[in-house]
N, C-alpha and C positions, 0 to 999 in steps of 0.2 A: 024835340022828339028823337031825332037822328042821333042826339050826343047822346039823350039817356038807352037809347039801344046798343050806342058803339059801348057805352059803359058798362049795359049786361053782359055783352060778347067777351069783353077784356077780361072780369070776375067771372064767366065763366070758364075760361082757359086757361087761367090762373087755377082756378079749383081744380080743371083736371090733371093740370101739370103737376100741381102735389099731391092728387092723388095718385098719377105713376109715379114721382117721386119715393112714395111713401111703402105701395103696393111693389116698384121693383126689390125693395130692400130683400124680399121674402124668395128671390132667387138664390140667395144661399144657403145650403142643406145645411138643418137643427144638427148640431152633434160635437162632440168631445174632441179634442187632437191635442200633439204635442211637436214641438220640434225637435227635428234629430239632428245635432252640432256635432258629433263626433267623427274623425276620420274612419274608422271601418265601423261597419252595422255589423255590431257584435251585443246580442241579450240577454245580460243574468236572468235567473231564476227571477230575482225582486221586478228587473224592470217590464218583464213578460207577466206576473203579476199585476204589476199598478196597471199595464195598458188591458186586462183584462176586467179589474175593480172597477175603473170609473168609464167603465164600456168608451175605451178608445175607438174611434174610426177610422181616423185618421192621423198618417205621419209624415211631418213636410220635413225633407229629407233631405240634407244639404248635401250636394252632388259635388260640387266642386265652386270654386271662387274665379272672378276673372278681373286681372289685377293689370295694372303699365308693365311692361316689359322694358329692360334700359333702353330697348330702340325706339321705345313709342307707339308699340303697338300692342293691344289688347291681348292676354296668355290665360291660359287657365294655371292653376294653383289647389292644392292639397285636397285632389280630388279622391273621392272617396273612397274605400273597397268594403265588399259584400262577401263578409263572414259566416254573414247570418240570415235569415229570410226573417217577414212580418208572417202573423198569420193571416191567412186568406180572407180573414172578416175585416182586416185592416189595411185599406186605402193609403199605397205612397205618392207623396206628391213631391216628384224633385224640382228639389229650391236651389237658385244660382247667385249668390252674392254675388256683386257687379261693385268693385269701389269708383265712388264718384267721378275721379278725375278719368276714368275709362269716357264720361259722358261729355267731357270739355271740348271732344271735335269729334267728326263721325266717322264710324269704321266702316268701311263699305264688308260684307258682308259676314257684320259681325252677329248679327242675329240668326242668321241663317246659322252657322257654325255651334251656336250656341245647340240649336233642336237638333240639330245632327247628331252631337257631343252626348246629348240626355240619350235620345233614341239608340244611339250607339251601344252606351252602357245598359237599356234594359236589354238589349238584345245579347248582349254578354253574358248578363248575369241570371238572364231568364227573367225580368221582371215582366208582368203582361198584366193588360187592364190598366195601364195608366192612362189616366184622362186630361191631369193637368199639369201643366208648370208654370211653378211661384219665379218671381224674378224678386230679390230683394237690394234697395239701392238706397243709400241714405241722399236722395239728390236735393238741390238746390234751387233757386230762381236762376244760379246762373247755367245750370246743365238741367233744368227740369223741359225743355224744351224738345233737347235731342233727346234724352231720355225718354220721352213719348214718343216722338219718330220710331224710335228703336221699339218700344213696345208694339208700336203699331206692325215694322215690318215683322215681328215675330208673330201676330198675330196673322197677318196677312201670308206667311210665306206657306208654298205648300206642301214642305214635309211636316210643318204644324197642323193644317188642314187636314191632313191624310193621318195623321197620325193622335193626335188630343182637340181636344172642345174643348177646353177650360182655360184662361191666361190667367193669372192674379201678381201684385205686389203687395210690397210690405208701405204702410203707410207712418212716418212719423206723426207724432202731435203737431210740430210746427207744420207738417206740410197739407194738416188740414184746411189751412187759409188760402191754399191753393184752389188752381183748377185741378179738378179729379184728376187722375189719367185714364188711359183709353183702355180698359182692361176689364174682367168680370166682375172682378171683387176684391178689395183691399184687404190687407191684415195688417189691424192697429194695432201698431208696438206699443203699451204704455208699458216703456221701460227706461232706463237709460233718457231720466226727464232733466235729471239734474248737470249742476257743472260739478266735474270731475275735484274742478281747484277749489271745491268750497264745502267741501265734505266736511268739515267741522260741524257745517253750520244745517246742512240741509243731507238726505241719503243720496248722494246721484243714482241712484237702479230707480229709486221710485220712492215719491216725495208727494202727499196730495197738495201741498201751497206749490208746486211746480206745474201740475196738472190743471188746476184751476183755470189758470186763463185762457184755455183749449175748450173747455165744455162747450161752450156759444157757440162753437163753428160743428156743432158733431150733429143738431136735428137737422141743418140745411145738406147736409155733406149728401152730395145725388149719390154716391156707391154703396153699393151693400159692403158693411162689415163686419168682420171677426174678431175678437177680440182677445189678445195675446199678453198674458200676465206673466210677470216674472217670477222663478222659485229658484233662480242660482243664487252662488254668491260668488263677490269679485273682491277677489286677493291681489291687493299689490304693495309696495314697500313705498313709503313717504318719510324720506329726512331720518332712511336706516331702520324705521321702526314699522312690522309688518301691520298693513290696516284689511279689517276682512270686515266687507259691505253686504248687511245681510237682510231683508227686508222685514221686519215684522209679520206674521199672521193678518194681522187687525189693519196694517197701513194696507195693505192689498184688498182686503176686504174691502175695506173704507172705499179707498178709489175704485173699485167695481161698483160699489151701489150707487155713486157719484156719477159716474159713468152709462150705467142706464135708468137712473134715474133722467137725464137727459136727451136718453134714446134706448128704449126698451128692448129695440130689438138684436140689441149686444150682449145680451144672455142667449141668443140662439146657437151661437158657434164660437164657442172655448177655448183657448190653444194656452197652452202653457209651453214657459221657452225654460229647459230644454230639459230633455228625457235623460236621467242620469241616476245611478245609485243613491249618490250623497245630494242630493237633489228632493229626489221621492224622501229620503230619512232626514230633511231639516221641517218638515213641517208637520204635521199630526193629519192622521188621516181626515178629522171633521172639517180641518181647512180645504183640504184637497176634494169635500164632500160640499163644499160653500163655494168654491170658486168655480167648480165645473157646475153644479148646481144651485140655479138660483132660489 
């Protein structure tokens, strides 16, 4: 009698655990966005259009990069400047690339310097109302470790406290086999799946047989996520002859319905990587009418 009660209690708390598993996911707000990659936030006419059409909300905004310095310590890099304002119905959220080998030993107050560095710049440029910042970092098993430290002290410090509610990262495909990190909410990159050396054979931006064997880890995955679909294209020269990587309409579609069809609730929050002229003019608006809308 004792085992079959201890057995109700374990399937009971199994059931509840997935259903906050399930019911957190829905902490992140339904809605449209884009990323902004470019050094100054400067808006044509066209791109103050599209984030008007597909009712943008939001724009994660890449503030600046922080990269090894030859002394061995963490610097910022190609930080941004503010040409241009968003309109007032559109949420920025400044993004900070972090390159990996920044996470191989720990900076003592490198997070700290980081929320300084944001808050500094809105305070320059008059930005007000920002609630969050994305940390983006391609890490490893071998640096995924400090790399959560480090998210944690950014979370923890208190000119983050005092100043935003919101932390987020960029999550790759492979590092959904991980442990989550300590943060609000992920944005999955499905981009950049493939090897770069084997473009003949497969697209490296984005390839559904590269994506495939990521699906199985995306209903367990405890973080709420966003989902971030590629529309650039990548020019580079191989063996003299210029190669331009461009993804299909239909490959992107494809792996979106792939995508929540295995977790439905990645049609809630949109992101397209990156907001750009020749960008918005490679694809047809019903694509851009499919991918932001399920």
């Amino acid at each position: 009698m004792k085992t079959r009660f201890s057995l109700i209690i374990t399937l009971f708390l199994l059931a509840m655990t997935a259903c906050d598993r399930h019911s957190s996911r829905h902490i992140l707000e339904t809605g449209n966005a884009v990323y902004y990659w470019r050094t100054d936030l400067r808006l044509d006419s066209e791109e103050k259009a599209f984030l008007a059409q597909y009712h943008i909300n939001k724009v994660y905004c890449r503030y600046f990069d922080v990269v090894m310095s030859d002394s061995g310590e963490p610097k910022p890099n190609a930080t941004i400047s503010f040409s241009d304002t968003l309109p007032d119905s559109i949420e920025i959220i400044p993004t900070v690339y972090i390159t990996e080998d920044c996470m191989h030993q720990t900076h003592e107050g490198l997070a700290e310097k980081i929320v300084k560095r944001i808050q500094q710049m809105n305070e320059t440029n008059d930005i007000e109302n920002v609630r969050e910042i994305q940390i983006d970092c391609d890490y490893t098993s071998k640096s995924r470790k400090r790399y959560y430290d480090f998210l944690r002290e950014i979370s923890q410090s208190s000119l983050f406290t005092s100043h935003f509610s919101l932390l987020s990262t960029t999550i790759r495909l492979h590092q959904l086999s991980m442990e989550a990190p300590p943060v609000d909410y992920g944005a999955l990159m499905i981009y950049n799946t493939g090897d770069p050396r084997k473009w003949e054979e497969r697209n490296p931006i984005l390839d559904y047989r590269d994506v495939h064997p990521y699906l199985k880890h995306l209903d367990g995955y405890p973080l709420p996520l966003a989902a971030a679909y590629p529309v650039f294209q990548w020019t580079r020269t191989i063996h003299g002859v210029r190669v331009d990587h461009t993804v299909e309409a239909e490959e992107i579609l494809h792996v979106k319905r792939a995508m929540e069809s295995e977790r439905e609730d990645l049609s809630r929050s949109i992101i397209t990587y990156h907001l750009d002229k020749d960008n918005i003019e490679r694809y047809k608006p019903d694509t851009y009418e499919k991918i932001y809308h399920h």
